[in-house]
C-alpha positions in Angstrom: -5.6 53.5 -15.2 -7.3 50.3 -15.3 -6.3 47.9 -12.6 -6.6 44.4 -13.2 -8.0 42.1 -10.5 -9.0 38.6 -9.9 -11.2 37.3 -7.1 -12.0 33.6 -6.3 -15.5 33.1 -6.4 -15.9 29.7 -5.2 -15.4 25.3 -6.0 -18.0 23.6 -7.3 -17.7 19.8 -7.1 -20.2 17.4 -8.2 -19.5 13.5 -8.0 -21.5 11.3 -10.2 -24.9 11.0 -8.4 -24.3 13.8 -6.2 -25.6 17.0 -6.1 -22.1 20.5 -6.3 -21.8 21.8 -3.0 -20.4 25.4 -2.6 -17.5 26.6 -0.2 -16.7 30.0 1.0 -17.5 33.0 -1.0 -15.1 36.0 -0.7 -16.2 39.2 -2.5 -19.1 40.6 -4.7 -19.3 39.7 -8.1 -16.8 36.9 -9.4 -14.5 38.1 -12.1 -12.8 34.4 -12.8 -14.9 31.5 -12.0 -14.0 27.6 -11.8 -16.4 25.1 -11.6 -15.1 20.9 -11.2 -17.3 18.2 -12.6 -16.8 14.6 -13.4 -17.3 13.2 -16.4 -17.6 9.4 -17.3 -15.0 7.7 -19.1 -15.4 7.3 -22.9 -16.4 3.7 -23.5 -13.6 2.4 -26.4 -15.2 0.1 -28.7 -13.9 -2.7 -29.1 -12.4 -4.4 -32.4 -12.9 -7.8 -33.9 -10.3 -9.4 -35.0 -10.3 -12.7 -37.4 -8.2 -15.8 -36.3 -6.9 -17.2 -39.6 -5.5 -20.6 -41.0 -1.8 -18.9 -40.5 -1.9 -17.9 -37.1 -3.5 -21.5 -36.2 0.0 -22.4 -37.6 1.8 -20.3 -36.1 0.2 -20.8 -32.6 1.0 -25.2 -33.3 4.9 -24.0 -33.8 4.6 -22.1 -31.0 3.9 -25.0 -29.0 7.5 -27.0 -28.7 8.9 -23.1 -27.6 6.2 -23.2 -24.9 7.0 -26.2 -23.9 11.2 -26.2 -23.6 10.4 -23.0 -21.6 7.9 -24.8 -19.4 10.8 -26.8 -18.8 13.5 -25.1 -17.8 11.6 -23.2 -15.0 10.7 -26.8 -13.7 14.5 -27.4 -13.6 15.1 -24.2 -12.2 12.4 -24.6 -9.3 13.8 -28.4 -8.6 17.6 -26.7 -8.3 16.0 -24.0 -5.7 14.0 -26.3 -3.7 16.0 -29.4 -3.7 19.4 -27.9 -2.5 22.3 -29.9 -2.0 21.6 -31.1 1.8 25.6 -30.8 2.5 25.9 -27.4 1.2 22.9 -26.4 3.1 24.0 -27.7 5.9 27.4 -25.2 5.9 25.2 -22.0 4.8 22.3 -22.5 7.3 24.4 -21.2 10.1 24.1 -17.4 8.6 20.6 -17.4 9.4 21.7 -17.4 12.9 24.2 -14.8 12.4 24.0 -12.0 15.3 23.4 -9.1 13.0 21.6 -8.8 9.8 20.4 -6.1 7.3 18.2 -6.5 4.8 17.3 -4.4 1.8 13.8 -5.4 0.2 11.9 -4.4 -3.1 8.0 -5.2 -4.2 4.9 -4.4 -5.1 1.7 -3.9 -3.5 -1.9 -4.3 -4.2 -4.9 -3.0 -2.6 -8.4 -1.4 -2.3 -9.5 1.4 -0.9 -13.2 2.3 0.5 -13.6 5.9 2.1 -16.7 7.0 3.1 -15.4 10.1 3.9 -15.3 11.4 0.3 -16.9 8.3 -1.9 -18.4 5.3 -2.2 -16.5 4.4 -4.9 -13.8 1.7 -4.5 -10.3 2.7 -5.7 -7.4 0.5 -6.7 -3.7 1.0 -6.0 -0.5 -0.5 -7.4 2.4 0.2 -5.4 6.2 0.3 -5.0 7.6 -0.7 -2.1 11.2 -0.3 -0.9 12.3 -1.7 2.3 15.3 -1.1 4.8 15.5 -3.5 7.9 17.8 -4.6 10.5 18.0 -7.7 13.2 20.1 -8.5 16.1 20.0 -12.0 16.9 20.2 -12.1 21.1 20.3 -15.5 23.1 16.6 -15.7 23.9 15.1 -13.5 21.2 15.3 -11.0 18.0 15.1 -7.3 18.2 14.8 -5.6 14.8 13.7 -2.3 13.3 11.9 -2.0 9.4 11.3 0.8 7.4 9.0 0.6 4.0 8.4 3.5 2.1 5.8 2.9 -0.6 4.5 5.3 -3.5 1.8 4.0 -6.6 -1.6 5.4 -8.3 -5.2 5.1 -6.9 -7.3 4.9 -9.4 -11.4 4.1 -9.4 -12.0 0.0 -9.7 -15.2 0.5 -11.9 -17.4 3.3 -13.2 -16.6 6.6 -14.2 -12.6 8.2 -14.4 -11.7 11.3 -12.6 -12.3 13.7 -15.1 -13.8 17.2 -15.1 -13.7 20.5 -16.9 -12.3 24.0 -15.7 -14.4 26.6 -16.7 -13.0 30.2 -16.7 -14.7 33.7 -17.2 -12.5 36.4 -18.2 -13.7 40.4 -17.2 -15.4 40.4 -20.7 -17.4 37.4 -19.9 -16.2 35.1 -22.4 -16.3 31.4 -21.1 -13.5 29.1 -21.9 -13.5 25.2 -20.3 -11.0 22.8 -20.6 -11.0 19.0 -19.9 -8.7 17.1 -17.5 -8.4 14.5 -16.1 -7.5 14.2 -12.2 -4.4 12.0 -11.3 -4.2 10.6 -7.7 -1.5 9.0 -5.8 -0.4 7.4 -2.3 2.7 7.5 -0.8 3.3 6.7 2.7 5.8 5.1 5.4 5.1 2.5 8.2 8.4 2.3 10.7 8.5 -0.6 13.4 10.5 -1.0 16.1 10.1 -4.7 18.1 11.3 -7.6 20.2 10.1 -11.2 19.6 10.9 -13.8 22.7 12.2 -17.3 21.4 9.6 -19.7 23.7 12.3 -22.6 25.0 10.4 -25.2 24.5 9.0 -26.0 20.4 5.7 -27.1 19.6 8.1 -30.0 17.4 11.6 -30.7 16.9 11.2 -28.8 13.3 9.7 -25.5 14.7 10.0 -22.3 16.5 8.1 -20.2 18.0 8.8 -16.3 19.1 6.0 -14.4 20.9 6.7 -10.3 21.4 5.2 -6.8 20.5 6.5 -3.7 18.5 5.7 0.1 18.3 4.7 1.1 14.8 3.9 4.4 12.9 2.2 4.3 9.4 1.6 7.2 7.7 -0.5 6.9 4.1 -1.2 10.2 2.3 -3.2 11.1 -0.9 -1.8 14.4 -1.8 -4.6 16.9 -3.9 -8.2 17.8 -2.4 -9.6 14.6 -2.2 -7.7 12.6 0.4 -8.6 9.1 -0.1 -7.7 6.8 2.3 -5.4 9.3 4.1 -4.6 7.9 7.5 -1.6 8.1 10.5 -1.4 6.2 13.4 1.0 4.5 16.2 0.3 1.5 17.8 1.3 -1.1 20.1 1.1 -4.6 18.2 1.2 -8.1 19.9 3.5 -10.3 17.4 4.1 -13.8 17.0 6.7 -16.1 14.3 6.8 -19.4 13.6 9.4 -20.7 11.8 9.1 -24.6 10.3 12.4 -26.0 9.2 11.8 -27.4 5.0 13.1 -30.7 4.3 15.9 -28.9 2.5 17.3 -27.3 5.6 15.8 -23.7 4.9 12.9 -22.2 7.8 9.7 -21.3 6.5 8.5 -17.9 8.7 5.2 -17.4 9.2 4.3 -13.8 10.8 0.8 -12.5 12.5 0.8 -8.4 14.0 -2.0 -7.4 15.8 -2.7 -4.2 16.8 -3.6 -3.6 20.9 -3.7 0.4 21.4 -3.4 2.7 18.7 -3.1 7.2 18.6 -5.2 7.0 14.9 -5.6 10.6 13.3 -7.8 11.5 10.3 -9.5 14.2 8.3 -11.4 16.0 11.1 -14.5 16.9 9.0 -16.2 15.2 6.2 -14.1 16.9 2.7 -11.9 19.0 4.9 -8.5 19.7 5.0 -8.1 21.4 8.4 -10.0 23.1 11.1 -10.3 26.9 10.4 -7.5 29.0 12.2 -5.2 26.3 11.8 -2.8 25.2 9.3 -3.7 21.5 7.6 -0.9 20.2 9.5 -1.7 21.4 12.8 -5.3 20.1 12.2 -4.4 17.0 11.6 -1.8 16.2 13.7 -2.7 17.6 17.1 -6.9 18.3 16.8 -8.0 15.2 16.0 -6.2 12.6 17.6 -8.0 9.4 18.9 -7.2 6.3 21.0 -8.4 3.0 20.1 -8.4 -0.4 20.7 -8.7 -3.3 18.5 -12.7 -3.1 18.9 -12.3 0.2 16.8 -9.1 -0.1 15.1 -8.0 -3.0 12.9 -4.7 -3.5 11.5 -4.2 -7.5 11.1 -1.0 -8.6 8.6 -0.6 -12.1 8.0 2.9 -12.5 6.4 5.1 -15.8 4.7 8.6 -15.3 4.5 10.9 -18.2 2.8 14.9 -18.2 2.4 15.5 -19.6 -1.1 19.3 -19.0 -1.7 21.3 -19.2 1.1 24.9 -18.9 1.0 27.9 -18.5 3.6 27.6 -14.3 3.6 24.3 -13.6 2.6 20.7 -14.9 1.7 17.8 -13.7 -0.2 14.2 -14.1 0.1 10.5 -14.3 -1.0 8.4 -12.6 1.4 4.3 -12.7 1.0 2.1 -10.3 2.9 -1.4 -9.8 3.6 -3.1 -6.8 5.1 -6.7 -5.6 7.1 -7.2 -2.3 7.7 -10.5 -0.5 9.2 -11.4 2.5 10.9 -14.8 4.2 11.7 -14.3 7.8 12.1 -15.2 10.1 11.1 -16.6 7.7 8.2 -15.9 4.0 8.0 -12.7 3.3 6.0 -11.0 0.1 4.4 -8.5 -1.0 2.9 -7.1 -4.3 1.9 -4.0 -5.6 0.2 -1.5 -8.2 -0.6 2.1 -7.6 -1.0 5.4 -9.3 -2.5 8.7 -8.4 -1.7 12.3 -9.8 -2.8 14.6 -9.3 -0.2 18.5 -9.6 0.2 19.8 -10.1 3.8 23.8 -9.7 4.4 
């Protein structure tokens, strides 16, 4: 009786401008053997197309369209910004309600640099959804927020993440297949803080809250290459302004710095774990670091404004801009801008 068997040889990954490096070997002779290479993207070509006399025409009647449409989102922006002053004079007090929760969705943009595995700069798009809750106390805020945020990393320029499988059967025929590698990021960041109202305002239109948080952001890029995969906790010095509009709405201005930070990252250059441990337990308890901001960088720069208010609840139009670096084992940075719609009841 013939018994059939399988052993796996080795990887075999080359990047573009790099030379394949081999792991372990287990066995004699391979029976099955899978080699990963990257091949560049398939340049489209691009098609011509001819404007004609008809499409001119069309384009002119276009015009009066474009323009009613132009108009109504002016009319539409004047209604949100210029409120009626005594109607926002009777919603305003919600803002100061004791206790507030807010549910928030966006999107996210960023790029991605990781020594650790490329050069190459990669691109994410990202949903965010966002849980958070305030308790308004006499001298200050305390307030918790969650956002959990999943999108696509994909290369900025040059070549796609494709490569062939190549398989050798026990009769040595050869068989390779093209595909086409799909990453993703998905990731939490959960903050717990407490910002101190300062008694007395730099102007009779603004105030200013000065306080810290605890953080933990986690971003993971599941697969073999881990691109930009990072966790870390940190203690963040916080401050808010809030400038009061002419309409009667605060405009919040946020800046979160981080002081001390537990950062963990991929303990060897393209590895998932340390050898006699699982990838968790390398992660998570073998190569654990404490920073401060001279080594870790995590600034967010964040605009915040309250654009329908009414007597139970209010939404919002939050902006966000984020700085992230880290040297070890291999410098990494990323940098991104997010937008989030929120509702607050």
């Amino acid at each position: 009786m013939i018994k059939n068997s399988c052993r796996f040889s080795y990887l075999k990954l080359a990047t573009p401008g790099g030379s394949a490096q081999n792991s372990h070997h287990f066995g004699a002779e391979p029976l099955v053997r899978f080699s990963l290479k990257f091949k560049p993207l398939h340049i489209l070509s691009i098609m011509k197309t001819k404007i004609t006399q008809k499409g001119t025409e069309a384009k002119g009647e276009a015009a009066p369209a474009s323009r009613r449409l132009s108009f109504l989102i002016a009319i539409a922006f004047l209604s949100m910004v210029f409120p009626n002053q005594t109607q926002a004079q009777q919603n305003k007090d919600f803002l100061l309600s004791k206790n507030q929760f807010r549910v928030g969705l966006g999107a996210t943009y960023s790029k991605t640099v990781d020594f650790q595995y490329s050069p190459t700069t990669f691109q994410s798009v990202r949903t965010n959804v966002q849980l958070g809750y305030s308790n308004r106390l006499k001298k200050g805020i305390f307030f918790t927020n969650l956002n959990v945020f999943l999108g696509s990393l994909t290369p900025v320029s040059g070549p796609d993440l494709d490569f062939y499988i190549q398989e050798t059967d026990i009769h040595g025929s050869e068989t390779a297949e093209l595909n086409q590698l799909a990453l993703s990021q998905l990731g939490f960041n959960l903050e717990i803080g407490y910002l101190h109202k300062l008694s007395k305002p730099v102007t009779p239109k603004t105030t200013l809250y000065l306080g810290g948080s605890l953080e933990e952001n986690f971003t993971f890029t599941p697969g073999f290459l881990n691109i930009g995969t990072i966790n870390y906790g940190s203690l963040n010095a916080k401050a808010r302004l809030d400038y009061l509009l002419w309409n009667g709405k605060p405009l919040s201005f946020g800046l979160s710095v981080p002081l001390v930070s537990l950062v963990t990252r991929m303990p060897y250059h393209n590895s998932p774990n340390i050898p006699g441990r699982s990838g968790l337990a390398g992660f998570f308890m073998d190569n654990n670091h404490i920073e401060t901001l001279n080594h870790f960088q995590d600034f967010r720069f964040s605009v915040k404004y309250h654009w329908l208010v009414s007597k139970k609840f209010t939404t919002d139009i939050a902006y966000q801009a984020l700085w992230v670096h880290y040297y070890k084992p291999e410098h990494l940075t990323q940098a991104g801008s997010q937008l989030t719609l929120g509702f607050t009841f």
